[in-house]
N, C-alpha and C positions, 0 to 999 in steps of 0.2 A: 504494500500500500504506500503508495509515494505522498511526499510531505512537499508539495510547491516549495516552502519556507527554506526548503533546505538547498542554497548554492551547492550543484552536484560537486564543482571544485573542493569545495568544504568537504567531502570525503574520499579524498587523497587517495583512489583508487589503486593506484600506481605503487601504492606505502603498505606493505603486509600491516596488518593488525590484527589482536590479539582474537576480538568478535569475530570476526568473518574467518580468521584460521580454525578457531571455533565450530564454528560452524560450519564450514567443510568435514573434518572431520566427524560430527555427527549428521553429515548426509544431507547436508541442509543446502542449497543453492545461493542462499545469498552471502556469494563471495567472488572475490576475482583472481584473474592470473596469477597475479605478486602475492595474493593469502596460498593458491593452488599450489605454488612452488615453495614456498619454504614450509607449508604444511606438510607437502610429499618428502623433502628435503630430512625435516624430521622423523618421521613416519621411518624413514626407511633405514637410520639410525637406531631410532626408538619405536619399534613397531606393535608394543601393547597401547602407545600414545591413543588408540582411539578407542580401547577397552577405558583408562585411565578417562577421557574425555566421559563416556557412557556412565561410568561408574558414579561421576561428579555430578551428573543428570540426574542419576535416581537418586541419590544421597539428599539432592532437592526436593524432592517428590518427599519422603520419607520422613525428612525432616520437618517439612510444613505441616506434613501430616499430623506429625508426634503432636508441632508445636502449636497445633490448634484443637485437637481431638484430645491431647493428654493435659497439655500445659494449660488450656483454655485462650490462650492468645488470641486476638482479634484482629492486630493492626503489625502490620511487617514495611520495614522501610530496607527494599533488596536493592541494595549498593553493588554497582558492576553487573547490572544485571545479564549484558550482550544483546544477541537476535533473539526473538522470539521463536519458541521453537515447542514441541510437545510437553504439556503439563507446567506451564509459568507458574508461578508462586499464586496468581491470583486465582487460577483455575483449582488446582490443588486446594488452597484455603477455601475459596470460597464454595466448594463442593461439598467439604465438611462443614461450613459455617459461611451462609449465604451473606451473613451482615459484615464481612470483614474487610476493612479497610487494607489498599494495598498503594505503597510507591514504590514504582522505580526506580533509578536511578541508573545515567551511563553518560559515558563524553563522547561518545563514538555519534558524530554525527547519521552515520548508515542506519546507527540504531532508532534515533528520532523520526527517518525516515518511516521504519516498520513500526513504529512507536503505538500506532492507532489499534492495532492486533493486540497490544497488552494493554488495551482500553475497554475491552469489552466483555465487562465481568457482568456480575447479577446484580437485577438492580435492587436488592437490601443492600448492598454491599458499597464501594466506589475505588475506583481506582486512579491512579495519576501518573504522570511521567516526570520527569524532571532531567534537563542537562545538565549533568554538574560532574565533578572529580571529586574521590575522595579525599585529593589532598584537601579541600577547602569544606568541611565538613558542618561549617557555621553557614555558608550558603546553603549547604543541603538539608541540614534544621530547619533553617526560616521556610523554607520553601517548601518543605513536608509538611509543616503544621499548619499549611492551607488545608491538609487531606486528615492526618493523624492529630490523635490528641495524647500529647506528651503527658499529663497527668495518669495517663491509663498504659498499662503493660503493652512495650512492643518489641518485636522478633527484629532482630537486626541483622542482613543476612549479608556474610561477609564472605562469598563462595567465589574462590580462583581471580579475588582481586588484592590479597594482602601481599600477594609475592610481586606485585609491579610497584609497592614502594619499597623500595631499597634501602631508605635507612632505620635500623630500626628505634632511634630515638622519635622521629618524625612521625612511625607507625603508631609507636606507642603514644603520643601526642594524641590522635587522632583519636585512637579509641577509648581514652580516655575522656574525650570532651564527647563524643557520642555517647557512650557511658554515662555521664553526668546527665544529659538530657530526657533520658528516659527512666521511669519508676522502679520499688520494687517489685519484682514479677517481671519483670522485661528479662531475653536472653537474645544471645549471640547464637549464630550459625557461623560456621567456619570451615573454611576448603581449603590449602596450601600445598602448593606442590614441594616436593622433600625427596632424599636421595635413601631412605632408608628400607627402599624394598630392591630395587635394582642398580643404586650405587653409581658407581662412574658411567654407564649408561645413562642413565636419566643426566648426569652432569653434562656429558656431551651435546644430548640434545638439547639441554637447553642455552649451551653456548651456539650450537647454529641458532637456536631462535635468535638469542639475541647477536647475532648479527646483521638482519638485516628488521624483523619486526619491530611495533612499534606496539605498545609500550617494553622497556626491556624486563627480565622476570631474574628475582634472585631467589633463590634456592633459601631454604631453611630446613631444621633439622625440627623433629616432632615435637622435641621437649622447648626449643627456641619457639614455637609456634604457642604452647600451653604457657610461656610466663609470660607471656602480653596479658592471659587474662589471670594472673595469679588472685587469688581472693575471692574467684567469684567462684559459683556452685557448678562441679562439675556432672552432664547428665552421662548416666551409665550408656553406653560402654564405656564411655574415657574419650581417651584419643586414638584414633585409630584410623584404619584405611578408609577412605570412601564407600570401597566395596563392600565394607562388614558390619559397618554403621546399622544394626537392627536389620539385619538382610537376613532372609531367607538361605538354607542351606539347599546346596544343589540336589539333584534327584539321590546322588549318593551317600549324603547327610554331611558332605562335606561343605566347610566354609569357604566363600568365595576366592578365587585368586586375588592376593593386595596389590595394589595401585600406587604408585608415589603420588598419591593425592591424598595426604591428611586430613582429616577434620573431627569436626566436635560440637559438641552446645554447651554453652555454660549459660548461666543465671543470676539473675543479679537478686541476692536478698533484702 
């Protein structure tokens, strides 16, 4: 669904980006040549890359779920959100819970373009877009709480966007003032990519990425990802793979293959 507003220049087709590599690898079309090639580039480096992609998919789906069906949660402000693609945050929540308020959030112009797709939730419910970066997280408050009401528990959903800030005093900044904004009862979602299932493999691939993509992605280790949120309440399992996160054992009762894709929920008391 094209957005007029959006100068096509404005999204630097020409420039791999993080969304549209994205979503090539999950089968999705909206992407171009320059995402095509350094997606395959890696791929053929790192070739569970689009197991890992898939895995960071469901982990969404399951997590929303938990965090509106268990936690009671209502209102989800999904930071880095990419393309719109099967089972959004809004769709997921608002199927268990009609009235639930949902934002957005991405700087990827392409995404504003498709932006109207994650518009169209149920009407108890509402949903909203926003352009904005994580780094500037005081614009993305003000600009939420046209939709969310910060007095009231919300899911903060921080999936395959904390490894493109690279420093982690700046990171830690960040979630700490998002943290302050929201109540007790509010919780974190979390996805980071990390070397601790396939090691110098995954390091590789993500030195091609960042050599020619755009935003660049730094690695983190499991336990550097859990003391960003030291303090808060952590939800069972812990931390762990994308793929195990409350997942289903295969037909053979076995646990999924791991992912170097970390995450977790924690909670603020």
């Amino acid at each position: 669904m094209a957005d007029e507003s959006v100068p096509i220049d404005a999204i630097r087709s020409h420039v791999p980006h993080t969304a549209r590599i994205w979503n090539y690898w999950l089968g999705g079309k909206d992407n171009y040549a320059a995402d095509r090639e350094v997606g395959d580039r890696v791929r053929k480096i790192f070739p569970v890359v689009v197991e890992l992609a898939r895995a960071d998919r469901l982990f969404l789906g399951r997590a929303v779920r938990y965090l509106t069906a268990e936690a009671g949660i209502r209102q989800f402000l999904d930071i880095g959100t990419g393309l719109p693609s099967q089972d959004n945050t809004h769709e997921v929540a608002q199927r268990v819970a009609p009235e639930s308020r949902i934002v957005y959030v991405d700087n990827d112009p392409l995404v504003l373009v498709h932006a109207r797709a994650l518009l169209t939730g149920s009407a108890e419910g509402s949903t909203d877009y926003i352009e904005a970066d994580l780094r500037d997280p005081d614009a993305i408050l003000q600009a939420a709480a046209k939709t969310l009401d910060f007095s009231q528990p919300v899911a903060i959903m921080l999936l395959g966007v904390m490894h493109f800030i690279s420093d982690d005093d700046e990171l830690q900044r960040i979630i700490d003032r998002l943290l302050a904004a929201v109540p007790s009862g509010s919780h974190v979602a979390v996805a980071n990519t990390t070397t601790a299932v396939n090691g110098e493999v995954t390091a590789e691939a993500v030195r091609v990425w960042n050599l020619d993509a755009e935003p660049k992605l730094k690695l983190r280790t499991p336990e550097r990802i859990a003391a960003f949120f030291d303090g808060l309440e952590l939800v069972e399992p812990g931390w762990v793979s994308c793929s195990r996160w409350r997942a289903e054992p295969d037909y053979d009762g076995n646990p999924p293959a791991e992912v170097d894709q970390w995450c977790g929920i924690v909670g603020k008391n």
